[in-house]
C-alpha positions as CSV (number, residue, x, y, z in Angstrom):
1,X,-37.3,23.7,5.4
2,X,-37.5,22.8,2.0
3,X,-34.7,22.4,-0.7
4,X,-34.0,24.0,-4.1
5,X,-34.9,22.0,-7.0
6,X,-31.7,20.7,-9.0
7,X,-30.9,23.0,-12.2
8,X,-31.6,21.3,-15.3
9,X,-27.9,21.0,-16.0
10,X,-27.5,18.5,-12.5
11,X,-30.6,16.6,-13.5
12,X,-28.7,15.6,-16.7
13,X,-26.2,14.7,-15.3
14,X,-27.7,12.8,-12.5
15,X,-30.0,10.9,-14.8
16,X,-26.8,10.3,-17.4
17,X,-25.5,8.8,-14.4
18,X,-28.1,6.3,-13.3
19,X,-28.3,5.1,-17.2
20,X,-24.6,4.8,-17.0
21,X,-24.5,2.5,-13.5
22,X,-27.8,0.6,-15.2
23,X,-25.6,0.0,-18.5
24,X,-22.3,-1.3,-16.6
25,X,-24.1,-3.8,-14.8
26,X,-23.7,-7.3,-13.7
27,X,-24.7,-8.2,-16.8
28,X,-22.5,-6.8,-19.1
29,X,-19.4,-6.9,-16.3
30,X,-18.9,-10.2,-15.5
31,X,-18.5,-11.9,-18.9
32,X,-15.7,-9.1,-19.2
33,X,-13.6,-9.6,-15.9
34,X,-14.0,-12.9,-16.8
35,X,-12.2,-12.8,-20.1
36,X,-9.9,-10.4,-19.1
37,X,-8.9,-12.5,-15.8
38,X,-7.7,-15.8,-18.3
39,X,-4.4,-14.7,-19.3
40,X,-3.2,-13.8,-15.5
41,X,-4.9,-16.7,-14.2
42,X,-2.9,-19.4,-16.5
43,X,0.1,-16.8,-16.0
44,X,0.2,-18.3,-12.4
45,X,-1.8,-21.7,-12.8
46,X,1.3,-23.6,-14.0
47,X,3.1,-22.7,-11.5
48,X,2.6,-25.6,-9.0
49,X,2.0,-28.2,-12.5
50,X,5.8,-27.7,-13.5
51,X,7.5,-30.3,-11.5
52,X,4.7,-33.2,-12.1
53,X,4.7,-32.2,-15.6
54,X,8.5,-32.9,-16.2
55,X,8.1,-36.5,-14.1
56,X,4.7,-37.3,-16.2
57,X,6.6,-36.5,-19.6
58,X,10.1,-38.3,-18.9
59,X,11.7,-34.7,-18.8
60,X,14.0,-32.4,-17.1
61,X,12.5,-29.5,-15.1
62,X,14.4,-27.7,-16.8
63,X,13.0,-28.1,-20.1
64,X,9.1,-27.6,-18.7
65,X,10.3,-23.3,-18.3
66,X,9.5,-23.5,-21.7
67,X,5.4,-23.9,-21.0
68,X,5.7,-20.3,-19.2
69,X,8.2,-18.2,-21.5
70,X,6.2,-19.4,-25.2
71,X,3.0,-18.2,-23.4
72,X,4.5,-14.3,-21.9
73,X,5.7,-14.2,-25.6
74,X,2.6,-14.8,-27.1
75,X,1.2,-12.7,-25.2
76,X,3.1,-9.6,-24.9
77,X,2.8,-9.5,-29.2
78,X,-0.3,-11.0,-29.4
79,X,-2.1,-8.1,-26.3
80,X,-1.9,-4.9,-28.7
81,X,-2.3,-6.9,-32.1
82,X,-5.8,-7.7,-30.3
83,X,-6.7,-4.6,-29.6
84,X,-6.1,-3.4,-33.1
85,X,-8.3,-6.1,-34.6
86,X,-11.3,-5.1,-31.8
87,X,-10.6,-1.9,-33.3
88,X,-11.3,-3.3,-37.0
89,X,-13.8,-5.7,-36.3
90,X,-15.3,-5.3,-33.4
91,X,-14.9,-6.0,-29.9
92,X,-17.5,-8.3,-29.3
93,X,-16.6,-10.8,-32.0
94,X,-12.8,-10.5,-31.5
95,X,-13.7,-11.3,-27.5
96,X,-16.0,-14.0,-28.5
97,X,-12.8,-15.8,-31.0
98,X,-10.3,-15.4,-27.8
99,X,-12.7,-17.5,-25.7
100,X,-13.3,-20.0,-28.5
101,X,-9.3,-20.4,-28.6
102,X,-9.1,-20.8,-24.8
103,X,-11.7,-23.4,-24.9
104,X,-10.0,-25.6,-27.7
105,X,-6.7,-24.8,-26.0
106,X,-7.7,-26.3,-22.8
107,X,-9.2,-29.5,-24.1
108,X,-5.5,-29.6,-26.3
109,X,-4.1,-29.4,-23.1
110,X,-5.9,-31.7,-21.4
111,X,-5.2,-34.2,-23.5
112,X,-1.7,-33.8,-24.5
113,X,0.8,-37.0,-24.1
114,X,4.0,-34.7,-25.1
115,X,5.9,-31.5,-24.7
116,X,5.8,-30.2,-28.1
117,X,1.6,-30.4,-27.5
118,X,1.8,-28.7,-24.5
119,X,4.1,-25.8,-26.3
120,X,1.4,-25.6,-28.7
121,X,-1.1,-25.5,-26.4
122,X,0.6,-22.4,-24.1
123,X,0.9,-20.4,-27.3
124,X,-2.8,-20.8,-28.0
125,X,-3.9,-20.0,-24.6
126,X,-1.8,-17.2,-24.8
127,X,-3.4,-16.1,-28.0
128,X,-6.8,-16.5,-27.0
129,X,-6.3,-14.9,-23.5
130,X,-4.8,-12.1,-25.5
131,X,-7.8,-10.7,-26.7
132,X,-10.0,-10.7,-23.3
133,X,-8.6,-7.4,-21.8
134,X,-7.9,-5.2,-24.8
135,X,-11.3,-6.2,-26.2
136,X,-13.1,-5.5,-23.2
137,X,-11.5,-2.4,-22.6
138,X,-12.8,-1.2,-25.9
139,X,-16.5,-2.7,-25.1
140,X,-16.1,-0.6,-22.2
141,X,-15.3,2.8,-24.1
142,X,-17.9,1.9,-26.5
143,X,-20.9,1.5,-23.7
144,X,-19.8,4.7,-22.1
145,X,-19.9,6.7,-25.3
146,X,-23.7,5.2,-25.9
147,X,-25.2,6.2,-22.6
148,X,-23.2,9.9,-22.7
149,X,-20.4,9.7,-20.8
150,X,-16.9,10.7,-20.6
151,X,-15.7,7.3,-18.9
152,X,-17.4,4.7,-17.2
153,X,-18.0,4.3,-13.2
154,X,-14.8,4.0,-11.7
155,X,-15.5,0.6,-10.4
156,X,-15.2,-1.3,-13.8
157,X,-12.1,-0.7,-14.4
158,X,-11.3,-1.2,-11.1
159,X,-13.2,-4.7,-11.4
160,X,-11.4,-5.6,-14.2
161,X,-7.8,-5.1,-12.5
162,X,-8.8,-6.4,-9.0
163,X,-10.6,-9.4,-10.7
164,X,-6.9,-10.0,-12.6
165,X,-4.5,-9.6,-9.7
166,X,-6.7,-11.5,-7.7
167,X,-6.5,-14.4,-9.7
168,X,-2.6,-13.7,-10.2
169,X,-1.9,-13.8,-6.6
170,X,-3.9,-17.0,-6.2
171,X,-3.1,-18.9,-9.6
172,X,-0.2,-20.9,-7.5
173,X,-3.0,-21.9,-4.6
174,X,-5.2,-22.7,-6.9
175,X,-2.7,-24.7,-9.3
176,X,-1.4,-26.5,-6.5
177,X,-4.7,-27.8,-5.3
178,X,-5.8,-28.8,-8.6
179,X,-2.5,-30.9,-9.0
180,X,-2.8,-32.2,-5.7
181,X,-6.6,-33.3,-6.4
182,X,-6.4,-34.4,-9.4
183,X,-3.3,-34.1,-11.4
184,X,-1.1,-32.0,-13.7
185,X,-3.6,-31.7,-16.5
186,X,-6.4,-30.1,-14.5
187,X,-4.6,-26.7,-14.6
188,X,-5.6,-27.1,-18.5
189,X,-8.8,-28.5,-18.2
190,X,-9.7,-25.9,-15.9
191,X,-9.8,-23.5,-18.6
192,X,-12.5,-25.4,-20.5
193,X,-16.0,-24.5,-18.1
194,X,-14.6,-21.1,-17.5
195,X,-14.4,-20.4,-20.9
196,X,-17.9,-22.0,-21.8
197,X,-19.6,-19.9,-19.1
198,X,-17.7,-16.7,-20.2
199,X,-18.8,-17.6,-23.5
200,X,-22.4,-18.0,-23.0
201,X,-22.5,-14.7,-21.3
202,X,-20.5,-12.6,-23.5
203,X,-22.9,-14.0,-27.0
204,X,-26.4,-13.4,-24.5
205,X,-25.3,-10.5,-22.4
206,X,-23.5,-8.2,-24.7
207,X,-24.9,-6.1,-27.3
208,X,-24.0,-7.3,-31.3
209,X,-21.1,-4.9,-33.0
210,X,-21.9,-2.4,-35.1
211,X,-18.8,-2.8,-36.8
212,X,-19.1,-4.7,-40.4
213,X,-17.5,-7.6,-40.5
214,X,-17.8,-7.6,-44.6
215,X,-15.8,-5.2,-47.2
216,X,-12.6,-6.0,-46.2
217,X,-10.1,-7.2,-48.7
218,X,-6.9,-9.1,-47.9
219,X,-5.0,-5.6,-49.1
220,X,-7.5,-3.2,-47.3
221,X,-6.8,-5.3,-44.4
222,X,-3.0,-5.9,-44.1
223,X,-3.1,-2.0,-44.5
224,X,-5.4,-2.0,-41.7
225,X,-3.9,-4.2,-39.3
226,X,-0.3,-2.3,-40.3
227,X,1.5,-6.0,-40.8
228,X,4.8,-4.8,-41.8
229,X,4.5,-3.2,-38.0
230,X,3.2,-6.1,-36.3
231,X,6.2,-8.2,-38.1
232,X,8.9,-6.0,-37.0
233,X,6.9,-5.2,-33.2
234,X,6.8,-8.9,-32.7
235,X,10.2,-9.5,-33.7
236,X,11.5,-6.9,-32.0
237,X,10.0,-7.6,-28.4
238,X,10.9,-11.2,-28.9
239,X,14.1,-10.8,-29.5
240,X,14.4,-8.6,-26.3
241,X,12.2,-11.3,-24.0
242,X,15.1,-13.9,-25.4
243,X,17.6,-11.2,-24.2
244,X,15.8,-10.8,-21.0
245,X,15.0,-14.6,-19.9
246,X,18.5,-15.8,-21.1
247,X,20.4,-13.0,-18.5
248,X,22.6,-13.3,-16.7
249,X,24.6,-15.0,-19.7
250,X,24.9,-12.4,-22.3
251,X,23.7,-13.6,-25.3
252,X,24.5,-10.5,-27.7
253,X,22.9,-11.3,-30.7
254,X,19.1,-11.4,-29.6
255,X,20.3,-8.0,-28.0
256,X,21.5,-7.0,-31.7
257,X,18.5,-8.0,-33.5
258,X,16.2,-5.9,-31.0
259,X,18.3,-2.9,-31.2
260,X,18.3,-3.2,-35.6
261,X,14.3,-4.5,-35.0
262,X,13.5,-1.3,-33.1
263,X,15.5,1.0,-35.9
264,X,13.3,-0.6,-38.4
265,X,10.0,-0.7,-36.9
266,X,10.8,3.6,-36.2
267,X,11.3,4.1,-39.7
268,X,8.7,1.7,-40.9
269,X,6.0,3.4,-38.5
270,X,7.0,7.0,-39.0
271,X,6.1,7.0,-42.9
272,X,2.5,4.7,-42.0
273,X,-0.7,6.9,-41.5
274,X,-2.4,4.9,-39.2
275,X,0.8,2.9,-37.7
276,X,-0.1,-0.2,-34.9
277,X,2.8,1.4,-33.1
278,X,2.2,5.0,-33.0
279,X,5.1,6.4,-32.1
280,X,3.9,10.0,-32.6
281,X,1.0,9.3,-30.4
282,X,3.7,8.3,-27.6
283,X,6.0,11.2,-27.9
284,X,2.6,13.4,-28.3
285,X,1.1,12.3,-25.3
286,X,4.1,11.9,-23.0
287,X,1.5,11.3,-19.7
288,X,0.1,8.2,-21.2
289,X,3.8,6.9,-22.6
290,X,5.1,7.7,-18.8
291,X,2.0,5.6,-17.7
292,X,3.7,2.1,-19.8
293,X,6.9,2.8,-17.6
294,X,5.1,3.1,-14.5
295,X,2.8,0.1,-15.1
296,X,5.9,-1.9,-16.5
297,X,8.3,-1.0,-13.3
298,X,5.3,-1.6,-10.8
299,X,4.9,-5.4,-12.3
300,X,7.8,-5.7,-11.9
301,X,7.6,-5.3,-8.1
302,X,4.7,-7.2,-8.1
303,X,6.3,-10.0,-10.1
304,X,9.7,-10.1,-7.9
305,X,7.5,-10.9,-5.4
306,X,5.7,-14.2,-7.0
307,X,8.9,-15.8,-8.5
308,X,12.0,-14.7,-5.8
309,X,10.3,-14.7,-2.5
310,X,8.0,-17.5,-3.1
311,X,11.5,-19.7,-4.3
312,X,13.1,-18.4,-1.1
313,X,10.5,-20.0,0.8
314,X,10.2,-22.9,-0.4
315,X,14.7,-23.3,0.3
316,X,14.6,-20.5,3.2
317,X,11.2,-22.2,5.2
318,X,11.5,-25.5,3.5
319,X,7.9,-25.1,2.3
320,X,6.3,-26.7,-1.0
321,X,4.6,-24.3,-3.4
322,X,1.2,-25.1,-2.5
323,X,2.2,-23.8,1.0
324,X,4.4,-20.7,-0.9
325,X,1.0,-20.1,-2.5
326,X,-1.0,-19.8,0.8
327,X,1.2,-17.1,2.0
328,X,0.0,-14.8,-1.0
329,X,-3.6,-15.1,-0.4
330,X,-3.3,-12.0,2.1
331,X,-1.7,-9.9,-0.7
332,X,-4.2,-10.6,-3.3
333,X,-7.3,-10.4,-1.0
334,X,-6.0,-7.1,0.2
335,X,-4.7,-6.4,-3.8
336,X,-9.0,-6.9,-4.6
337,X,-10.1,-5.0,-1.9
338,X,-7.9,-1.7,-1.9
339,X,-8.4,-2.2,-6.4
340,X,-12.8,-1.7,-5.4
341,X,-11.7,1.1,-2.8
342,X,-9.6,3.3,-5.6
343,X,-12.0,2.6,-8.3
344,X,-14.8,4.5,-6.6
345,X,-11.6,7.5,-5.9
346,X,-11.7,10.0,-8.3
347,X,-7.8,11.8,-7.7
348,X,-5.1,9.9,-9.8
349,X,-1.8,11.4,-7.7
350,X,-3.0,10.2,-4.0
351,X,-3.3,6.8,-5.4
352,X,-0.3,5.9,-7.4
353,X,1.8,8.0,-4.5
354,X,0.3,5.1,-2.7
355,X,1.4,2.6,-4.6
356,X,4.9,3.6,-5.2
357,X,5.6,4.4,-1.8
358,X,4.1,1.2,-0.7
359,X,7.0,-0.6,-3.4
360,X,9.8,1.2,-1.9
361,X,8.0,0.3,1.6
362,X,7.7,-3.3,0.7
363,X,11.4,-3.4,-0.9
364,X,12.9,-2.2,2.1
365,X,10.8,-5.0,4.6
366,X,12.5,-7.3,2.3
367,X,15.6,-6.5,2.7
368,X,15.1,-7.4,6.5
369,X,14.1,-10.7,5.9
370,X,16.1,-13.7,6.4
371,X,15.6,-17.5,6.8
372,X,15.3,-17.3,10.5
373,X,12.5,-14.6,10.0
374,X,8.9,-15.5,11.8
375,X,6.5,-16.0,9.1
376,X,4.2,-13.5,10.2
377,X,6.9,-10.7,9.1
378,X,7.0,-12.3,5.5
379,X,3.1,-12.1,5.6
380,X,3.2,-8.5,6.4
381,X,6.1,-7.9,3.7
382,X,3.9,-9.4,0.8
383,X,1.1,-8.2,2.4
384,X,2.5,-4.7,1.5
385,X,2.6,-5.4,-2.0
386,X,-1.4,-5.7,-2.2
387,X,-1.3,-2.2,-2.1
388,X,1.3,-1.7,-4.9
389,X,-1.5,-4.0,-7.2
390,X,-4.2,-2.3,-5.9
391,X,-3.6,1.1,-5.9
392,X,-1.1,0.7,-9.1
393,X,-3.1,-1.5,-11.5
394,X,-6.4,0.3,-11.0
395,X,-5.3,3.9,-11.2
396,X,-2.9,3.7,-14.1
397,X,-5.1,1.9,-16.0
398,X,-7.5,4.7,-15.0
399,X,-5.1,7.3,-16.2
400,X,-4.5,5.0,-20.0
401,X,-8.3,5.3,-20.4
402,X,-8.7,8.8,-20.0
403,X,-5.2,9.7,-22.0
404,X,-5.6,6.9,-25.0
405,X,-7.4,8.6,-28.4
406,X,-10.7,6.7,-28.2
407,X,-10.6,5.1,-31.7
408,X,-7.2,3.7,-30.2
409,X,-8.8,1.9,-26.6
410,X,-8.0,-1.4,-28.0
411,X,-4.2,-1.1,-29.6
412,X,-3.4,1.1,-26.2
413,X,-4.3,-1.4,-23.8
414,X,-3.2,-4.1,-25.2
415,X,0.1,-2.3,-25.5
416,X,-0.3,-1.7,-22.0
417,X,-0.1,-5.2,-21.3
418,X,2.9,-5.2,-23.0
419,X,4.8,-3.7,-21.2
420,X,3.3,-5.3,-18.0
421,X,4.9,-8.7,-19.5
422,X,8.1,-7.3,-20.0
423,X,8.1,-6.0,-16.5
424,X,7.2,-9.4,-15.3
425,X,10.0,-11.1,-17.8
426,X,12.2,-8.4,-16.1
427,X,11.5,-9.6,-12.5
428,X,12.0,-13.3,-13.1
429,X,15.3,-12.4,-14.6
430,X,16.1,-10.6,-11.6
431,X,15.1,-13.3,-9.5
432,X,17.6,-15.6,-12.0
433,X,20.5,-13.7,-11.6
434,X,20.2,-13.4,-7.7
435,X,19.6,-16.7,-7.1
436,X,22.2,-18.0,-10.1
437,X,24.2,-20.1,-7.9
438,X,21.7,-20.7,-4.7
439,X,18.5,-19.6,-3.5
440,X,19.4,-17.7,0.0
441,X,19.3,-14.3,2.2
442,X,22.2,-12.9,-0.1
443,X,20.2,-13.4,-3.0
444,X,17.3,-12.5,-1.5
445,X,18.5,-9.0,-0.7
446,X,20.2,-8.1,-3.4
447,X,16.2,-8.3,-5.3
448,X,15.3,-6.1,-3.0
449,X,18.3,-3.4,-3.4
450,X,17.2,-3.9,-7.0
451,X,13.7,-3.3,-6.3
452,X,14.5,-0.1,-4.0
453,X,16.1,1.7,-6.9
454,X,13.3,0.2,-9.0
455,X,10.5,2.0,-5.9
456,X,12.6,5.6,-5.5
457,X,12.5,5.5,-9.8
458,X,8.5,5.1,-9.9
459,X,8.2,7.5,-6.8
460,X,9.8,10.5,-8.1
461,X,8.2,10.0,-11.7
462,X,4.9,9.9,-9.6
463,X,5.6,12.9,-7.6
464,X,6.9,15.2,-10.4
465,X,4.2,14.4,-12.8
466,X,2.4,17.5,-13.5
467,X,-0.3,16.4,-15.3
468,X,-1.9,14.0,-12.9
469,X,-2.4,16.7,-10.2
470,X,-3.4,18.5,-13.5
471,X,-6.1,15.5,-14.3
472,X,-7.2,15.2,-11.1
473,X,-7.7,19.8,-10.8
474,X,-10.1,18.9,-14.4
475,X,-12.0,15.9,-12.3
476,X,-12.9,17.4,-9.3
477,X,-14.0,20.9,-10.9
């Protein structure tokens, strides 16, 4: 029996294909998830470092919360204003700079005898981490437009969210170790072989931009760059992340200045022709603006998850945060393993049904947990959340690639991350005002009401979005 030969039009695509699996290899991929996983990864590392850095420094505990808020503020500006200078300069170089920073910031940190040093050195890790994901996702656009096609094999992406929630969940076992081996300033020094081996890669493994890096003048590029946007963007979301991390006291005047901020950077963006926030392109393309509110409202699950259950058990279970840590291990492993599974899945809908009913799943076991609980039922509860990270990151990141303009892969993930930051700024403060007085079961479960309305939200937004199914009708034909 023999069998027909393939058309001409299945050899192409077969061969275009191969090239593309041979072009997104090892080689170019692991300098990437390795960029890309910094910023989560010193999210979570300075976790378990908080406590011996107040004792080290003469200071309150208190005062050391400032090492995690400067760095999500950095951050959430810093993510999109990244993207839009890979977009200008080229991804490569602008990957290359966010290393370099990472590097100097570590050995800052490293050696720092002071607070205001180790302020300084947050913001600059935040800065340089900043321009790992929206870079690479770019580099990524780029090398799939070379070989011919339409976006890369699934399992990039999904490496490059898999490799970042794995390092999320894990950042407070692995920041606790380090403290407990060495001491507090290891979770900075850490950063500095990681970045010299992602480094070295990145300058012998990825191909030189194209882009020129000459021509532009300080004028050409502040209209570039949009900086009257970036001003009023970055004001605007820090006056809201002030808002947000100061709740529950109402403090009404950040809330004024990001309501006035938001007026002005509308009217400032809507007479720019090539705005950093593109406000048109968000009411234009509504699937890829309702894909920021899904990622943001499903980090926030996530997130509720790292900062209130993990402070539960350390009062609930009496246990220290290297042992808090160890619990998450199960929901990051299974968070890397589902992410590989749905990045070799071509639907959108199945997956991010998935994950939002695996939120409202995982917010309703919480709700049934108390201090008396056996901890196997609190590994299965977080354990459920590994889906939410798996199925979530990967797939809406998925659905931003394929929805984001292609000259604007940089600006649109970075803006992504955004609103991932605010989401996680969101959750702590949720976790703050439920556990305002005392860390117990009543706190505990009024997160998790929270977080129920916050899973039926992202389920019904899932459900009734036409254009996945409509995406997924195009893949599959």
């Amino acid at each position: 029996m023999t069998t027909a030969p393939e058309s001409g039009g299945e050899v192409a695509v077969s061969e275009r294909r191969d090239t593309g699996e041979r072009a997104f290899g090892p080689r170019f991929a692991t300098p990437l998830f390795m960029g890309a996983a910094l910023n989560p990864i010193n999210s979570s590392l300075i976790a378990t470092a908080l406590v011996p850095i107040a004792l080290a420094l003469h200071v309150s505990a208190g005062r050391t919360t400032v090492l995690i808020s400067s760095l999500y503020l950095t951050s959430a500006i810093a993510q999109p204003i990244c993207g839009r200078l890979s977009e200008i300069f080229g991804p490569r170089r602008v990957f290359l700079a966010g290393i370099a920073i990472v590097l100097a910031a570590g050995v800052l940190g490293g050696l720092a005898q002071n607070m205001p040093t180790l302020v300084v050195t947050r913001v600059l890790i935040g800065l340089g981490t900043s321009a790992g994901y929206p870079s690479a996702m770019l580099l990524i656009r780029r090398r799939a437009t070379t070989v011919g096609l339409r976006q890369p094999p699934g399992r990039v992406i999904a490496g490059m969210t898999t490799t970042s929630a794995a390092t999320l969940a894990i950042g407070p076992t692995v920041g606790g170790t380090l403290v407990a081996w060495f001491n507090w300033r290891a979770v900075f020094w850490v950063n500095v072989p990681v970045a010299v081996i992602a480094f070295v890669m990145a300058l012998l493994w990825i191909a030189q931009d194209s882009d020129p890096i000459r021509g532009h003048s300080m004028r050409s590029l502040i209209t570039q760059v949009d900086l009257a946007g970036v001003l009023v963007f970055g004001g605007a979301i820090t006056a809201l992340l002030v808002f947000l991390m100061d709740l529950p006291r109402l403090d009404w005047v950040p809330l004024g200045i990001t309501v006035v901020a938001t007026g002005v950077l509308v009217a400032v963006e809507l007479r720019v022709r090539d705005p950093f926030f593109d406000l048109r392109l968000l009411v234009t393309r509504l699937p890829l603006t309702r894909t920021y509110v899904r990622y943001c409202l499903t980090l926030l699950g996530i997130y509720v998850v790292l900062y209130g259950l993990t402070q539960w058990l350390e009062v609930g279970h009496h246990m220290s945060a290297y042992q808090a840590g160890l619990v998450l291990i199960p929901m990051g492993l299974l968070s890397a393993v589902t992410g590989r599974m749905v990045g070799r899945y071509r639907r959108l809908l199945p997956s991010l049904i998935i994950s939002s009913a695996a939120l409202l799943l995982g917010a309703i076991g919480t709700f049934f947990l108390t201090s008396h609980s056996p901890m196997w039922q609190v590994v299965v509860v977080t354990t459920v959340f590994g889906l939410v990270a798996g199925f979530g990151n990967v797939t809406n990141q998925t659905v931003l690639y394929k929805e984001a303009p292609a000259e604007k892969v940089g600006t649109a993930s970075g803006l992504l991350r955004t609103f991932g930051y605010v989401g996680s700024i969101a959750a702590a403060t949720i976790s703050g005002i439920a556990f305002h007085t005392r860390v117990d079961d009543s706190g505990l479960h009024l997160v998790s009401a929270i977080l129920i309305g916050v899973g039926i939200v992202v389920l019904l937004m899932t459900i009734l979005d036409r254009q996945l199914a409509e995406s997924d009708r195009q893949s599959l034909a």
